[in-house]
N, CA, C and O atoms as CSV, one atom per row, in Angstrom:
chain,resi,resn,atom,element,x,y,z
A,1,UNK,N,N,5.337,-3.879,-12.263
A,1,UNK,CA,C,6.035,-4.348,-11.072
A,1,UNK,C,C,5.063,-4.347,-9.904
A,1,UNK,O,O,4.376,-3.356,-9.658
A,2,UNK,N,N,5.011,-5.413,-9.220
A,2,UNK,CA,C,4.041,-5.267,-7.970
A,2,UNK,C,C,5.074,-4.853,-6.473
A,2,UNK,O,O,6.266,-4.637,-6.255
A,3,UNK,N,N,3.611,-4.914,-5.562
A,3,UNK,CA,C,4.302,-4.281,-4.616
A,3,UNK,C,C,5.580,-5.347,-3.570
A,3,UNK,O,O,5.150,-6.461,-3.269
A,4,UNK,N,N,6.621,-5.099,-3.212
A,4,UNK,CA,C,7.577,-6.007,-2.317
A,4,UNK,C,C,8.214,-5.293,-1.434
A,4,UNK,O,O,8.473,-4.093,-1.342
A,5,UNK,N,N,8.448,-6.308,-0.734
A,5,UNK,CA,C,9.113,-5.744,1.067
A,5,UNK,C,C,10.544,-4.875,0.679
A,5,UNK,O,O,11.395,-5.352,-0.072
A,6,UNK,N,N,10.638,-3.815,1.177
A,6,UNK,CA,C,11.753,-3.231,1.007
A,6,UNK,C,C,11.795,-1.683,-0.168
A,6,UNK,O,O,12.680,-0.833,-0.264
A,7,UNK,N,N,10.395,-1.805,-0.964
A,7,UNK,CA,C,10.171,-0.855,-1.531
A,7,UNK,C,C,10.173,0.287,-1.215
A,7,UNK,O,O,9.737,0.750,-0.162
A,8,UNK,N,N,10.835,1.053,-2.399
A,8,UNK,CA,C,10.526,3.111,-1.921
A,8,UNK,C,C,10.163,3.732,-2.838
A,8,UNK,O,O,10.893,4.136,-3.743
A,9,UNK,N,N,8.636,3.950,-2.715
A,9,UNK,CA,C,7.546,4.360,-3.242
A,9,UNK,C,C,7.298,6.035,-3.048
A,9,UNK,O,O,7.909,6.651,-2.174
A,10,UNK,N,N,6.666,6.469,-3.647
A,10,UNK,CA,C,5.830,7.930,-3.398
A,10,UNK,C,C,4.460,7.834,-4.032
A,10,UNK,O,O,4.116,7.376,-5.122
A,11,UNK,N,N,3.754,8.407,-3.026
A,11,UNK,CA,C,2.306,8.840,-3.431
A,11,UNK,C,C,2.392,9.826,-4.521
A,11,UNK,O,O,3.237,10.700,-4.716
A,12,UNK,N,N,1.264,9.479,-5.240
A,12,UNK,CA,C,1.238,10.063,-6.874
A,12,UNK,C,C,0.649,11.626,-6.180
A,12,UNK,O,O,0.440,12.012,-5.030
A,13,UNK,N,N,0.563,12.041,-7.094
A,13,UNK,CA,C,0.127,14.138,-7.160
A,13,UNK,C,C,-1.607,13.733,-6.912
A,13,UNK,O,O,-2.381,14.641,-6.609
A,14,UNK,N,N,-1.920,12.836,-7.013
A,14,UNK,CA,C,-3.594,13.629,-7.041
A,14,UNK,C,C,-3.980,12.687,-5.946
A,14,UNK,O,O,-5.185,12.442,-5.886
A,15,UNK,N,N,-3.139,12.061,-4.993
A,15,UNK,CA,C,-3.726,11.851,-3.901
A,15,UNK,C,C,-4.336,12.613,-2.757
A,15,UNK,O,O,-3.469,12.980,-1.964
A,16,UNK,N,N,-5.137,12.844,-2.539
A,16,UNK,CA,C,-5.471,13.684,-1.383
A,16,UNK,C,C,-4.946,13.736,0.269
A,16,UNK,O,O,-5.453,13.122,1.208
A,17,UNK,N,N,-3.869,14.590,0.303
A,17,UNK,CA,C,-3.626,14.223,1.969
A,17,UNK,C,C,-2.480,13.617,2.396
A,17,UNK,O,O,-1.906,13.824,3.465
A,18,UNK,N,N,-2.037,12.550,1.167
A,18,UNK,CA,C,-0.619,11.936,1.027
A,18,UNK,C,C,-0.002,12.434,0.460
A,18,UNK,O,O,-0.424,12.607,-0.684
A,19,UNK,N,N,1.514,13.074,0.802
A,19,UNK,CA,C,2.403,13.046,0.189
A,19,UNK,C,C,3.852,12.492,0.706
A,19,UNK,O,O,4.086,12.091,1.846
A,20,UNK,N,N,4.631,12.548,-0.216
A,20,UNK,CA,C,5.948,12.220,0.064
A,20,UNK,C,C,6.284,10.583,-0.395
A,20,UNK,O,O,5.693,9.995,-1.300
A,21,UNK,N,N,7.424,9.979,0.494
A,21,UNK,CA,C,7.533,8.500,0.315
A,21,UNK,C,C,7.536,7.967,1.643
A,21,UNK,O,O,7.642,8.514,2.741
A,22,UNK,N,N,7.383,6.691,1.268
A,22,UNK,CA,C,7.357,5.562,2.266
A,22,UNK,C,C,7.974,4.169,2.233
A,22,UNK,O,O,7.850,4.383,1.028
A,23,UNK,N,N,8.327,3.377,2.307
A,23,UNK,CA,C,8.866,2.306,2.618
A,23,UNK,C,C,7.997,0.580,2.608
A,23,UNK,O,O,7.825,0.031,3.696
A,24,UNK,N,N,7.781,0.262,2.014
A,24,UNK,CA,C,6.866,-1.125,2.062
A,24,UNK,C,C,7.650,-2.110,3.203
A,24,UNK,O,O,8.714,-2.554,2.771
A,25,UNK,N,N,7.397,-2.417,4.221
A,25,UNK,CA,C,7.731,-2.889,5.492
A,25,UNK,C,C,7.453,-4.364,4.921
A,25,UNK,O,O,8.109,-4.732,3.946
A,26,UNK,N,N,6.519,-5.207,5.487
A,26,UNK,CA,C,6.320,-6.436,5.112
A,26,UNK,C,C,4.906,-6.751,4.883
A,26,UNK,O,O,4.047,-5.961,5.274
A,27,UNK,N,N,4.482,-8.220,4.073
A,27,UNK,CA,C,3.094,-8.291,3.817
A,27,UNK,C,C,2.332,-8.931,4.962
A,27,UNK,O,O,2.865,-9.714,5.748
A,28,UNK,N,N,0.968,-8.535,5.025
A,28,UNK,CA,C,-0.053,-9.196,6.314
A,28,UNK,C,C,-0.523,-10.293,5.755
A,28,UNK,O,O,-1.262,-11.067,6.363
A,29,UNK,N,N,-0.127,-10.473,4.501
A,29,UNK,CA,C,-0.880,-11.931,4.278
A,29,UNK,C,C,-2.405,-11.443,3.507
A,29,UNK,O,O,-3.131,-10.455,3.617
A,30,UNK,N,N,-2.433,-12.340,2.922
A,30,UNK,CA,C,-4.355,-12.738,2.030
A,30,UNK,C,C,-5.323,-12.360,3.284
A,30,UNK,O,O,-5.458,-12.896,4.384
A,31,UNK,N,N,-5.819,-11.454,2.807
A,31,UNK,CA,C,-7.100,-10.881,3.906
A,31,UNK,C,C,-8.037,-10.792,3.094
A,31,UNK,O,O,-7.893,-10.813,1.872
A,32,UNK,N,N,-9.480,-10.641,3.910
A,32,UNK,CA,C,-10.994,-10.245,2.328
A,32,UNK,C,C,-10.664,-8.478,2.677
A,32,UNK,O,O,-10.288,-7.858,3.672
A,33,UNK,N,N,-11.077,-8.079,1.127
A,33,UNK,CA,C,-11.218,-6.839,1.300
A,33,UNK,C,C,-12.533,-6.787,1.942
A,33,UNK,O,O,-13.440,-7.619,1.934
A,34,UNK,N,N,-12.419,-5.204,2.709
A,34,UNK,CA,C,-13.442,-5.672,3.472
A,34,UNK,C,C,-14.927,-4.480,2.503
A,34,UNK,O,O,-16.131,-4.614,2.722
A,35,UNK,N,N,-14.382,-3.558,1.618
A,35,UNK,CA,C,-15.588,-3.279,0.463
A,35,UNK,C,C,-16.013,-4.518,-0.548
A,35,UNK,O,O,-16.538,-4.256,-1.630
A,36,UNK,N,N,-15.705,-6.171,-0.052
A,36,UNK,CA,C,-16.060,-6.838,-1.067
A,36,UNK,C,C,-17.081,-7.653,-0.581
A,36,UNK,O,O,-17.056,-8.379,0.413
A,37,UNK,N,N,-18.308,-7.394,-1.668
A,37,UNK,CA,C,-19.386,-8.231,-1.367
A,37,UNK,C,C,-19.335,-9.511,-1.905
A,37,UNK,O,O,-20.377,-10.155,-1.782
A,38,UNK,N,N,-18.409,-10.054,-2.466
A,38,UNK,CA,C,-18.136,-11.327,-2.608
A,38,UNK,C,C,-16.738,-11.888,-1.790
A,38,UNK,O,O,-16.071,-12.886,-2.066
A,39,UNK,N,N,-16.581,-11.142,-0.961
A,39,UNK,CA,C,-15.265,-11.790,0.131
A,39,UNK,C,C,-14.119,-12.035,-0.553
A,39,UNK,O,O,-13.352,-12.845,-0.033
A,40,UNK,N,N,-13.782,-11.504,-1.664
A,40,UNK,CA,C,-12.575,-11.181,-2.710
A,40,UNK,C,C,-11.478,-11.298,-1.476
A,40,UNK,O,O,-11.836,-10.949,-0.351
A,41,UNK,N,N,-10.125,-11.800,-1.702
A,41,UNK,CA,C,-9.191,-12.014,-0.496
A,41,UNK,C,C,-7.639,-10.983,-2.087
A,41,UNK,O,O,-7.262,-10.995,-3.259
A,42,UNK,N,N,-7.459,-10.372,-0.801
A,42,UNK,CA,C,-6.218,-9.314,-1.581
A,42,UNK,C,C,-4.861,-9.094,-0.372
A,42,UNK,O,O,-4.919,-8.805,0.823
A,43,UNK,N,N,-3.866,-9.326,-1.128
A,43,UNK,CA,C,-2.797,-9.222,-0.027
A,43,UNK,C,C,-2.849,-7.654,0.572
A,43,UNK,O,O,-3.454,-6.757,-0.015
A,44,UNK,N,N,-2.083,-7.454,1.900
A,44,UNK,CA,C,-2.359,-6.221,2.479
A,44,UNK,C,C,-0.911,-6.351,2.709
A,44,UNK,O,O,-0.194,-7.351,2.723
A,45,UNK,N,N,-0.676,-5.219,2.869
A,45,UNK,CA,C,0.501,-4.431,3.118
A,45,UNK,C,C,0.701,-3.446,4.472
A,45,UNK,O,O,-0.183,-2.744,4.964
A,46,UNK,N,N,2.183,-3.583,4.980
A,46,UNK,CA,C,2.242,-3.109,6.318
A,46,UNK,C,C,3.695,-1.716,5.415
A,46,UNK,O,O,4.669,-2.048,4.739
A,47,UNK,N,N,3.262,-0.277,5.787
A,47,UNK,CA,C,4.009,0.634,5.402
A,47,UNK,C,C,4.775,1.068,6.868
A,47,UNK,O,O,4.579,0.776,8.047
A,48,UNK,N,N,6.073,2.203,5.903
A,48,UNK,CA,C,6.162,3.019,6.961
A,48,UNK,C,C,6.692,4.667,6.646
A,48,UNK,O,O,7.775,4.901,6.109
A,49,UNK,N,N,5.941,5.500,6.985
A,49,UNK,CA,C,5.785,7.031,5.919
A,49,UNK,C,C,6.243,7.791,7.151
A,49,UNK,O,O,6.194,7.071,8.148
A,50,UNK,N,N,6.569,8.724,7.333
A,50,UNK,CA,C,7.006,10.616,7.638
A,50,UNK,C,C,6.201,10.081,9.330
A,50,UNK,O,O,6.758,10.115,10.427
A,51,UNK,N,N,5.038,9.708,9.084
A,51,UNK,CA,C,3.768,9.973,10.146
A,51,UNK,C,C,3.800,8.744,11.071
A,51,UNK,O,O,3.602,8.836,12.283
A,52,UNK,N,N,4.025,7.746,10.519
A,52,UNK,CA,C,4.468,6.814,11.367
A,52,UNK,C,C,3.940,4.962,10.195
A,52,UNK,O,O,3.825,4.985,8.970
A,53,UNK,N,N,3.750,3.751,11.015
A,53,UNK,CA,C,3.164,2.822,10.252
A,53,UNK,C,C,1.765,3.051,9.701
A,53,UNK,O,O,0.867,3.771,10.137
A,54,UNK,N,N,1.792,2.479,8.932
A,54,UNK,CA,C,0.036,2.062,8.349
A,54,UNK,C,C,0.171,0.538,7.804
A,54,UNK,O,O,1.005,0.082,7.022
A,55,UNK,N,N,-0.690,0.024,8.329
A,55,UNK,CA,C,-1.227,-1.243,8.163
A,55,UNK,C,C,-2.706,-1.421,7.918
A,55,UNK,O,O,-3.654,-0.814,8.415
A,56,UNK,N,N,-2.671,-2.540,6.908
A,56,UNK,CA,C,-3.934,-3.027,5.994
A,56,UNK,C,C,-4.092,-2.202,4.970
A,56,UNK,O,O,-5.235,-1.930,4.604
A,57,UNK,N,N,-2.735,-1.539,4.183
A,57,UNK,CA,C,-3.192,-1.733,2.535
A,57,UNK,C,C,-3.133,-2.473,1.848
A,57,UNK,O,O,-2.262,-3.329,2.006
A,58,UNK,N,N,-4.076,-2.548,0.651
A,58,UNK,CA,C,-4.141,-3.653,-0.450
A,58,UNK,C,C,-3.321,-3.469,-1.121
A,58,UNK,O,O,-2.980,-2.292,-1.004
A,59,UNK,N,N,-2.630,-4.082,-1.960
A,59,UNK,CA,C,-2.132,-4.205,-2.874
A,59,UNK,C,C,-2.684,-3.361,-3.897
A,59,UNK,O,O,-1.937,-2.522,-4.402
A,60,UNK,N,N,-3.739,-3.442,-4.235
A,60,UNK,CA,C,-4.643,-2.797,-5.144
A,60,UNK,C,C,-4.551,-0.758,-4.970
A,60,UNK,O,O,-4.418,0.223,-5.700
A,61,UNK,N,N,-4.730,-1.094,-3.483
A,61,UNK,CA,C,-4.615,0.845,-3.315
A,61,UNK,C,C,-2.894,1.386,-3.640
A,61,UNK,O,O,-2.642,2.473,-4.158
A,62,UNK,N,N,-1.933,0.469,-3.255
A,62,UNK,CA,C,-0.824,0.807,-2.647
A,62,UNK,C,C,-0.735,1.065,-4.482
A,62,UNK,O,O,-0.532,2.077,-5.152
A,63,UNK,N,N,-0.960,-0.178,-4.798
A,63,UNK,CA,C,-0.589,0.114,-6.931
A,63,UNK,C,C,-1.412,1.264,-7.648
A,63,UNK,O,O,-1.007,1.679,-8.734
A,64,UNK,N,N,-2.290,1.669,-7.207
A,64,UNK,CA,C,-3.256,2.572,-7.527
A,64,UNK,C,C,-2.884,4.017,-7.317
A,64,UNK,O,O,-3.097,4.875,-8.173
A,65,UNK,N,N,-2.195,4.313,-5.891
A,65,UNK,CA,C,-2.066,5.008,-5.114
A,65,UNK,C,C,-0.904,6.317,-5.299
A,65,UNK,O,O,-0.965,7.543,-5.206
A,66,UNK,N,N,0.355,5.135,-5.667
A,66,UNK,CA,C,1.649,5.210,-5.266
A,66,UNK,C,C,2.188,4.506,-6.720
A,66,UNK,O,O,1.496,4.018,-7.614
A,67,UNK,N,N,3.788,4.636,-6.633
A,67,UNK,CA,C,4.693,4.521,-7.858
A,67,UNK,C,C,5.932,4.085,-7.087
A,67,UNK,O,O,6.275,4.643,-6.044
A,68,UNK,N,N,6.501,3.208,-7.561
A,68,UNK,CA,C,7.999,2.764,-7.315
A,68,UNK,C,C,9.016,4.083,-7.433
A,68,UNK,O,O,9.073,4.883,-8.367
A,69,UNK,N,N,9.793,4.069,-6.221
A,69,UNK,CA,C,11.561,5.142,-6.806
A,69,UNK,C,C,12.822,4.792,-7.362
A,69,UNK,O,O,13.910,4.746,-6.787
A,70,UNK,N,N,12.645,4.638,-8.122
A,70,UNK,CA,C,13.545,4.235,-8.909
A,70,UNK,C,C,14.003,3.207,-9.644
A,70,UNK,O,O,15.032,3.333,-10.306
């Protein structure tokens, strides 16, 4: 399952620093990652957790990162 607006997620156990859940707010759209030396373009993601928003995750971290609830 990929990531979509309206999701309620939790950071997995071996994240460092994150815990709890959060909320997938809406997408920023095709951006380049910016660790890509070939200008690779990955959707980013706008959250919202305990601490407040975060904006500009990838898709890639948020799936990496984190797990769907339920």
């Amino acid at each position: 399952m990929g990531i979509e607006p309206g999701q309620l997620r939790r950071w997995c156990d071996d994240v460092d620093g994150l815990e709890g859940t959060f909320i997938v707010l809406r997408s920023e759209g095709m951006h380049i990652v910016p660790s890509s030396p070939t200008g690779t373009k990955q959707e980013h993601w706008e959250i919202l957790a305990p601490d407040g928003v975060g904006r500009g995750w990838t898709e890639h971290l948020l799936t990496q990162l984190s797990e769907v609830i339920g």
